[in-house]
N, C-alpha and C positions, 0 to 999 in steps of 0.2 A: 796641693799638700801643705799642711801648717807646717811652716818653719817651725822647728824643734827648739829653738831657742828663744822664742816666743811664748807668751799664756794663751792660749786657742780660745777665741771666742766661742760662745754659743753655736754661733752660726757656723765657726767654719769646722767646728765640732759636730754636728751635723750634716755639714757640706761633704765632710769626709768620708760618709755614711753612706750617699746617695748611691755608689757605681756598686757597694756591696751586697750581694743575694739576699733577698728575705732568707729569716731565720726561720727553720721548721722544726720542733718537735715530731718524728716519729711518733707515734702513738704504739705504746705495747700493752697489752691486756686488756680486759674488758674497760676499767675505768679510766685508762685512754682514749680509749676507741669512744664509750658514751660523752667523754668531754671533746672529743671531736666532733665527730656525730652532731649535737646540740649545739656547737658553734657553726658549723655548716648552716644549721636549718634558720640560725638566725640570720647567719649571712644572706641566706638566700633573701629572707623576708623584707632587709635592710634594702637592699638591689632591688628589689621589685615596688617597695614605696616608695625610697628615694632617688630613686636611679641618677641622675650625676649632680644633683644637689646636693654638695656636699659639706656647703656649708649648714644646712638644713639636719643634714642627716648627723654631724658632729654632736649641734645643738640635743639631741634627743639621745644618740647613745652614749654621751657625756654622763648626763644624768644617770644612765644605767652605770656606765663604769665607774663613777664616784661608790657604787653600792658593796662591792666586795671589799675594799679595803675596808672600810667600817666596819663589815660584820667580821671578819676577820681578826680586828684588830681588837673587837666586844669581847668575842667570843674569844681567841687567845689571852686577853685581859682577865676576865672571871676565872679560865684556867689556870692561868698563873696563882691567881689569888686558892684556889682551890688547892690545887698543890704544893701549893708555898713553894713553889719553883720559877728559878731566874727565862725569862722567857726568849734570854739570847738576840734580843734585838728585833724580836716577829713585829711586838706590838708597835713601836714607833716608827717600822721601817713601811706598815700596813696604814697607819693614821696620815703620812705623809703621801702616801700614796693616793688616800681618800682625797685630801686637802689638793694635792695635785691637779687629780683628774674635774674635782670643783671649779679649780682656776681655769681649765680648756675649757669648761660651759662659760665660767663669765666673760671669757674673752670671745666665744663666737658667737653667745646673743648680742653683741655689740655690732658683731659681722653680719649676720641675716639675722633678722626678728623674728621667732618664732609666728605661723599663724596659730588661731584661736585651735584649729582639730589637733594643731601639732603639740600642742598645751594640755590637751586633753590624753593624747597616747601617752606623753611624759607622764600624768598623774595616774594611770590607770596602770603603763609596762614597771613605772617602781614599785607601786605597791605591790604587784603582783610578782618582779622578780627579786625583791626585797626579802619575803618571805617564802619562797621557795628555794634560795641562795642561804640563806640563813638554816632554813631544814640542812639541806646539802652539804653544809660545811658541817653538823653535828654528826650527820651519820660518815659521811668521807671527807674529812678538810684534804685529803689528798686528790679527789676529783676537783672538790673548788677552784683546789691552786690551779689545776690545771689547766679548767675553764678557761681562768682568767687569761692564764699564758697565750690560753688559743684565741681568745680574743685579741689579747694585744697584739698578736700577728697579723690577722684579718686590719684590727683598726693602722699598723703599720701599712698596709697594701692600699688600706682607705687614700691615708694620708698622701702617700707617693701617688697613686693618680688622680689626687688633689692640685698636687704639685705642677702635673703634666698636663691638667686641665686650664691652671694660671700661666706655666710656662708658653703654652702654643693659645696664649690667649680668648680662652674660653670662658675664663671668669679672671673680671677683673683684679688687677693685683693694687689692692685699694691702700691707705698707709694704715697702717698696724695702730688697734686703740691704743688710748694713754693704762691700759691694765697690763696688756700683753709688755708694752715697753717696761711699766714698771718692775713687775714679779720676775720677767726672764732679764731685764738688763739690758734692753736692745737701744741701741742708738734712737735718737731723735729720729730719724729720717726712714725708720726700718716699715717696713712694706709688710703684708700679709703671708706674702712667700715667704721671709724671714722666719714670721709666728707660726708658719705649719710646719718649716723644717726644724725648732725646737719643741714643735709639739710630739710630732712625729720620734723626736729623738727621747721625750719621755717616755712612749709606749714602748718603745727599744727596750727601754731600762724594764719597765712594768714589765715586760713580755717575759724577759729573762729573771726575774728576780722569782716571776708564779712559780716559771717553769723549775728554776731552781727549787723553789720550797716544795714540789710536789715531787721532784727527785726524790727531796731528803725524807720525808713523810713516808715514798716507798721502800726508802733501806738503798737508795741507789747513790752514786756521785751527784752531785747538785746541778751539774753541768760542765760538757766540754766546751763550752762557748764563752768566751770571757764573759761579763757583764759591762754591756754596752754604757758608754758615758750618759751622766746625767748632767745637764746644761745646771750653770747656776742659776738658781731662784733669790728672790729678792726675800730677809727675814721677814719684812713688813710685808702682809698681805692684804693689808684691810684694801677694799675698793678706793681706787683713785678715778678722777674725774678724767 
């Protein structure tokens, strides 16, 4: 437990995290139920190519999950401008989110190198769930959010038998690139485990921030679940060596 009278590191800000239950969204009504449904069927798809390759499997649904924030953040952008309405925080809280989920790809192609086919799913699963996320957000931005939330669940589950795969030494716990140390603040000396328990602890936040906006979108309370800490990120993000 972080002594209270202390700043809690990243880490032990996540540490904190580990013994508590994944968080589920119930799904109520149809556009529940299809944004569960359809994260299900990805799941399953993830599991059946990547099966405990995880650092593998990061690298490519990375690239997918940098995609909602963006279009979210376009598409409540132009709204705003269309309605000459204050947008209450959607747009910058959706671009950081982008930018976030950017920074887990450039930190795990440092971890395992994509091969060539894995290069090629990446360029064929964006463009194609680019543009059918983009649809989806115009006709229900309230399924989108949803989506999202249910993935960042799934990728929260990712993460923790990530964890258990480097804990009981099944993949090694290598030292953490000079990116991952910069952007999250982790000590010189910090390991791989370190970079997934604050990776991990961002999808917490994403998870609950979708779920929240798809609450509000239905007319519902935003959530009974607080909103999980966000680990501090370094202002400078440009690539370091």
């Amino acid at each position: 437990m972080v002594n209270s009278l202390l700043t809690p590191t990243p880490q032990a800000l996540a540490e904190e995290r580990v013994a508590e239950p994944v968080v589920h969204h119930v799904a109520h009504g149809f556009s529940d139920q299809f944004a569960l449904g359809f994260t299900k069927v990805l799941r399953f798809s993830a599991d059946t190519f990547f099966a405990k390759r995880y650092g593998h499997r990061a690298i490519v649904l990375e690239t997918v999950a940098a995609v909602p924030g963006m279009v979210g953040a376009t598409i409540q952008h132009l709204t705003s401008l269309r309605r000459m309405q204050d947008d209450h925080g959607w747009i910058r809280t959706l671009m950081e989110e982008a930018e976030n989920e950017r920074m887990h790809l450039m930190t795990f192609i440092q971890i395992a190198q994509p091969t060539w086919f894995e290069r090629l799913v990446i360029q064929l699963v964006q463009g194609v769930f680019y543009l059918a996320f983009f649809a989806l957000y115009m006709v229900s931005a309230r399924t989108a959010h949803r989506i999202v939330g249910y993935f960042e669940e799934e990728a929260v589950i990712s993460y923790t038998l990530y964890l258990k795969e480097i804990d009981e030494g099944r993949s090694p716990n290598v030292a953490a690139p000079a990116i991952a140390r910069h952007y999250w603040k982790l000590p010189a000396d910090a390991t791989l485990r370190d970079v997934v328990l604050v990776v991990r602890a961002d999808e917490m936040h994403h998870r609950d921030i979708n779920h929240g906006f798809a609450s509000k979108l239905a007319g519902s309370p935003a959530s009974a679940v607080a909103v999980a800490p966000y680990p501090e990120h370094a202002d400078d993000i440009r690539l370091v060596a």
